[in-house]
C-alpha positions in Angstrom: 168.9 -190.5 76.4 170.8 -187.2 77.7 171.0 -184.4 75.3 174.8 -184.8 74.9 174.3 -188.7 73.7 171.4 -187.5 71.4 173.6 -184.5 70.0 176.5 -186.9 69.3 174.1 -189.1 67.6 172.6 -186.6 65.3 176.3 -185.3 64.5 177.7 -189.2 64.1 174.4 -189.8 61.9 175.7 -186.4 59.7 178.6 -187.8 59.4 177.4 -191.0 58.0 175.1 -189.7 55.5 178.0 -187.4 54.5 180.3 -190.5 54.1 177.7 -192.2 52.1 177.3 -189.2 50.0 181.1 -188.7 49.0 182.3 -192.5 49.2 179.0 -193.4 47.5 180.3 -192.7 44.0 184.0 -193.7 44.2 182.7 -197.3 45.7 180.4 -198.0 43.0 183.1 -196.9 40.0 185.5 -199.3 42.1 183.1 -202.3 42.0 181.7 -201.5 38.2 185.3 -201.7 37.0 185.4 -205.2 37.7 181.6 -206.0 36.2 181.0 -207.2 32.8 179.9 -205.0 30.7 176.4 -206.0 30.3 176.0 -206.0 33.9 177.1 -202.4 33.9 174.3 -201.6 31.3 171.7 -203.6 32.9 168.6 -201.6 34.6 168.0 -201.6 37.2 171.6 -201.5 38.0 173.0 -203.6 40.3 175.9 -202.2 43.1 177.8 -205.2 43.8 179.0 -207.6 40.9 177.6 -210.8 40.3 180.2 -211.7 37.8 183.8 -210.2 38.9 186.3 -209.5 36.1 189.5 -207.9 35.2 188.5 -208.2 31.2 187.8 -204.3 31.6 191.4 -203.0 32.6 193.1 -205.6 30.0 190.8 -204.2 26.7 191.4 -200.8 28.1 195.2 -201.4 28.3 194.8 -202.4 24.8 192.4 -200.0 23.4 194.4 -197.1 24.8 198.4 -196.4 25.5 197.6 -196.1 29.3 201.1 -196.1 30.0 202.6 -193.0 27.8 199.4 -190.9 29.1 200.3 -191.9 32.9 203.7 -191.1 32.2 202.4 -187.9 30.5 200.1 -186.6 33.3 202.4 -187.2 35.8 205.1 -185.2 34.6 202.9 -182.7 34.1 201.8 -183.0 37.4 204.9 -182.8 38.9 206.4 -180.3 37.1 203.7 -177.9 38.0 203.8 -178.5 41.4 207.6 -178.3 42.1 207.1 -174.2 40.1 203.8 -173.4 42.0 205.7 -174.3 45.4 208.7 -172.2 44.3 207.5 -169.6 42.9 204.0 -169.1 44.7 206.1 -168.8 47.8 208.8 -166.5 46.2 206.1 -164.0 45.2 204.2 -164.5 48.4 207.2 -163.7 51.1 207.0 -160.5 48.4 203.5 -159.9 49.2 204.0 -160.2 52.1 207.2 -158.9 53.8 208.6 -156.8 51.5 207.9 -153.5 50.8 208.1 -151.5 47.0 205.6 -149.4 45.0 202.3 -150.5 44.4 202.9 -154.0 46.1 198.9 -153.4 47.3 198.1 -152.6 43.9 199.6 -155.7 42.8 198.2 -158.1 45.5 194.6 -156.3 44.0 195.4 -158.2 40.7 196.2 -161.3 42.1 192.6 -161.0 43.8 190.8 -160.2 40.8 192.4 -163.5 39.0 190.9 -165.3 41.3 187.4 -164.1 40.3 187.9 -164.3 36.5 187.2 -168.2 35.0 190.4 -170.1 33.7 188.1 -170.8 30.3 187.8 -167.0 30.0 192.0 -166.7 29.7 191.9 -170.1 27.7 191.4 -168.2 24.3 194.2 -165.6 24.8 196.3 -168.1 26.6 196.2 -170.3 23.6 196.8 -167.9 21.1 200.1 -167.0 22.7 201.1 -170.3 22.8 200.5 -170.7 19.1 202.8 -167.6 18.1 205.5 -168.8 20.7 205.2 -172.3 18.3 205.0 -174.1 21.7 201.1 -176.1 20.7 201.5 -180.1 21.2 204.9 -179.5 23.6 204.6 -179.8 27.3 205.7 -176.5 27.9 202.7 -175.5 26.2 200.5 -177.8 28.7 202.3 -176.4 31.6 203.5 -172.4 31.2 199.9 -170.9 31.8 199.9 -172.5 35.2 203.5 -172.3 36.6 202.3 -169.9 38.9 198.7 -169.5 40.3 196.7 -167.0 41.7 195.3 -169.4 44.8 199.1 -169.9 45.2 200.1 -167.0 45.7 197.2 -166.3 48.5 197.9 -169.0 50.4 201.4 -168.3 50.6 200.7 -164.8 51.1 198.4 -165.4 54.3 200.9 -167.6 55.6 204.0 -165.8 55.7 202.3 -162.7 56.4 202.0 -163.7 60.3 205.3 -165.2 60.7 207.5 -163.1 63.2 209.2 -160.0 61.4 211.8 -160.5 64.0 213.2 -163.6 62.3 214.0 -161.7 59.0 215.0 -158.5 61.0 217.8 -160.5 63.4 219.1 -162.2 59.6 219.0 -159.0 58.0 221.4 -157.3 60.6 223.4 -161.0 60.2 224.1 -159.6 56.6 221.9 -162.4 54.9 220.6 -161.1 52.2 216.7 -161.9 50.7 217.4 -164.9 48.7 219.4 -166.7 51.8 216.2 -165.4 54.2 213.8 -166.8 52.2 214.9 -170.7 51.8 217.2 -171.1 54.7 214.3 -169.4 57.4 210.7 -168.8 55.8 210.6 -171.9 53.7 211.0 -174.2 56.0 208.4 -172.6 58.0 206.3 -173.3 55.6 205.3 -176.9 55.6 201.5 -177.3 56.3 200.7 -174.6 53.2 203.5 -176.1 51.0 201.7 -180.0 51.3 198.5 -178.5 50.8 199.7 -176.1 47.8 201.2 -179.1 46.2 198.3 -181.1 46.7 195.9 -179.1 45.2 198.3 -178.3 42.4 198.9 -182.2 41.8 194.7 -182.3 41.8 194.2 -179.4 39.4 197.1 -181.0 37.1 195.8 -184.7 37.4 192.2 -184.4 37.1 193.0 -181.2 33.6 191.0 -182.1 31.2 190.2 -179.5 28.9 193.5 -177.2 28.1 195.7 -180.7 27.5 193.0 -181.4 24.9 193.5 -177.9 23.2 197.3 -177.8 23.3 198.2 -181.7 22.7 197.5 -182.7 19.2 199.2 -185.8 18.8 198.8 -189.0 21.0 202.0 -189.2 22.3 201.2 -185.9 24.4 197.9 -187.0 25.3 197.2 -186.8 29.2 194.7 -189.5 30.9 191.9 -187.3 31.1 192.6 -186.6 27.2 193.5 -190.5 26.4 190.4 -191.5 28.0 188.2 -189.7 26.1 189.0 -191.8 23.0 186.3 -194.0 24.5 183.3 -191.4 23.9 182.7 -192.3 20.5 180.5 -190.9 18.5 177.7 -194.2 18.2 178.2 -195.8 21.5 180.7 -195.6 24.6 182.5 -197.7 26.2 181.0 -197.7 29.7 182.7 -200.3 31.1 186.7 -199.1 30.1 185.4 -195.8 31.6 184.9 -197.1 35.2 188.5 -198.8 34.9 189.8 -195.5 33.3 188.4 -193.8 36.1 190.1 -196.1 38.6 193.7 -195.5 37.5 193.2 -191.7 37.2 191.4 -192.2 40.7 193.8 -194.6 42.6 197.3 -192.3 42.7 194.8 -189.4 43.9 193.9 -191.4 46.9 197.1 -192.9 47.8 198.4 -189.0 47.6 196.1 -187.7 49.8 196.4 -190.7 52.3 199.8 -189.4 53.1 198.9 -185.7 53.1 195.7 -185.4 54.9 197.2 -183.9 58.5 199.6 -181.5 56.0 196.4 -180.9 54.2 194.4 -180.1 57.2 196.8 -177.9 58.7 197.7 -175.7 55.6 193.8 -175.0 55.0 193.6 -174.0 58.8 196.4 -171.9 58.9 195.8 -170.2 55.4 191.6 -169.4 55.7 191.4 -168.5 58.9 194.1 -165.5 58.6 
């Protein structure tokens, strides 16, 4: 065997083990969700069913209002990523072409947010939620992350190396900032924009912990929040978690099947600049 054929082995036999590793777990919540749930609790475990079943999604359909906590997260979800596209980008072509007093200064702080844990902020944050009499209301859920400090990078690093010319030649055209910025570096912006909206739509989706502080009533419950119902206190419910997991799993996957190249490309063209 030449040394090319045994070096594209080694890196195809990588790549395997790193498929196994990452598809590993997300196969084998697929195929518990439709096991009994003895089967689920039996040990050893087994990976493929020997009884198949959809008893699991219909209890957990009943047990929990699945379809008000979709509906829920994905407004949410939505929401957030239509402002952090907006207005990471606004403040970004700010950062990043524009020039007033302590811009550099600024830019530091939006560093340093990156650095600082989101649970630190989560005390404050909700404190200012309570006065503004905004706890259990989905602008509660969604004002502390309108805007992001990763956004606001990305965007940053982006637009930073498009041509100056463009917005010089539309300047002396009389078109003023606002007109600049979504008729000539917006659309430049695909590849960060797909993967700013689906790391947004990821962050949102997959929330657990600050929808648990600010929704109090079911109604506002999110499916990371509704699910939880099923961690009782005396036993849980092992095998409505697997099919839980699946529909908070599924739209995830079906998302990123469409915006994998974007993806790709907007990580390329933000971390390497």
């Amino acid at each position: 065997m030449s040394r090319t054929r045994r070096q594209r082995a080694v890196v195809h036999l990588g790549l395997g083990v790193g498929l196994l590793l990452v598809a590993g777990p997300f196969l084998w919540t697929a195929l518990s969700s439709v096991k009994p749930e003895h089967e689920i609790r039996r040990d050893p475990p087994t990976f493929w069913p020997q009884t198949w079943t959809l008893d699991n999604f219909t209890e957990l359909f009943d047990r929990v209002n699945i379809g008000s906590a979709f509906a829920n997260s994905l407004f949410i979800a939505l929401v957030l990523v239509a402002t952090n596209l907006l207005f990471c980008s606004m403040v970004g072509y700010a950062f990043a072409k524009l020039s007033f007093r302590g811009k550099n200064i600024a830019f530091g702080l939006v560093l340093v947010q990156l650095a600082i844990p989101a649970i630190v902020l989560m005390v404050p944050q909700f404190v200012l939620i309570a006065k503004l009499g905004m706890v259990n209301t989905f602008v509660g859920i969604i004002l502390p992350t309108v805007v992001t400090p990763l956004g606001v990078f990305m965007m940053r690093q982006f637009i930073s190396d498009l041509p100056d010319e463009l917005i010089h030649a539309a300047r002396v055209d009389g078109a003023g900032e606002f007109r600049i910025f979504f008729t000539i570096i917006l659309p430049l912006c695909g590849p960060p924009l797909a993967t700013l909206g689906l790391i947004t739509f990821l962050g949102s989706w997959n929330n657990f912990l600050w929808p648990a502080v600010v929704a109090q009533s079911e109604s506002m419950y999110t499916l990371p929040v509704a699910l939880n119902i099923l961690n009782g206190h005396e036993s849980t419910h092992y095998n409505l978690l697997v099919a839980g997991s699946v529909v908070v799993i599924a739209p995830i996957l079906f998302l990123f099947v469409f915006l994998q190249r974007f993806f790709i490309q907007g990580i390329a063209t933000t971390g390497l600049k």
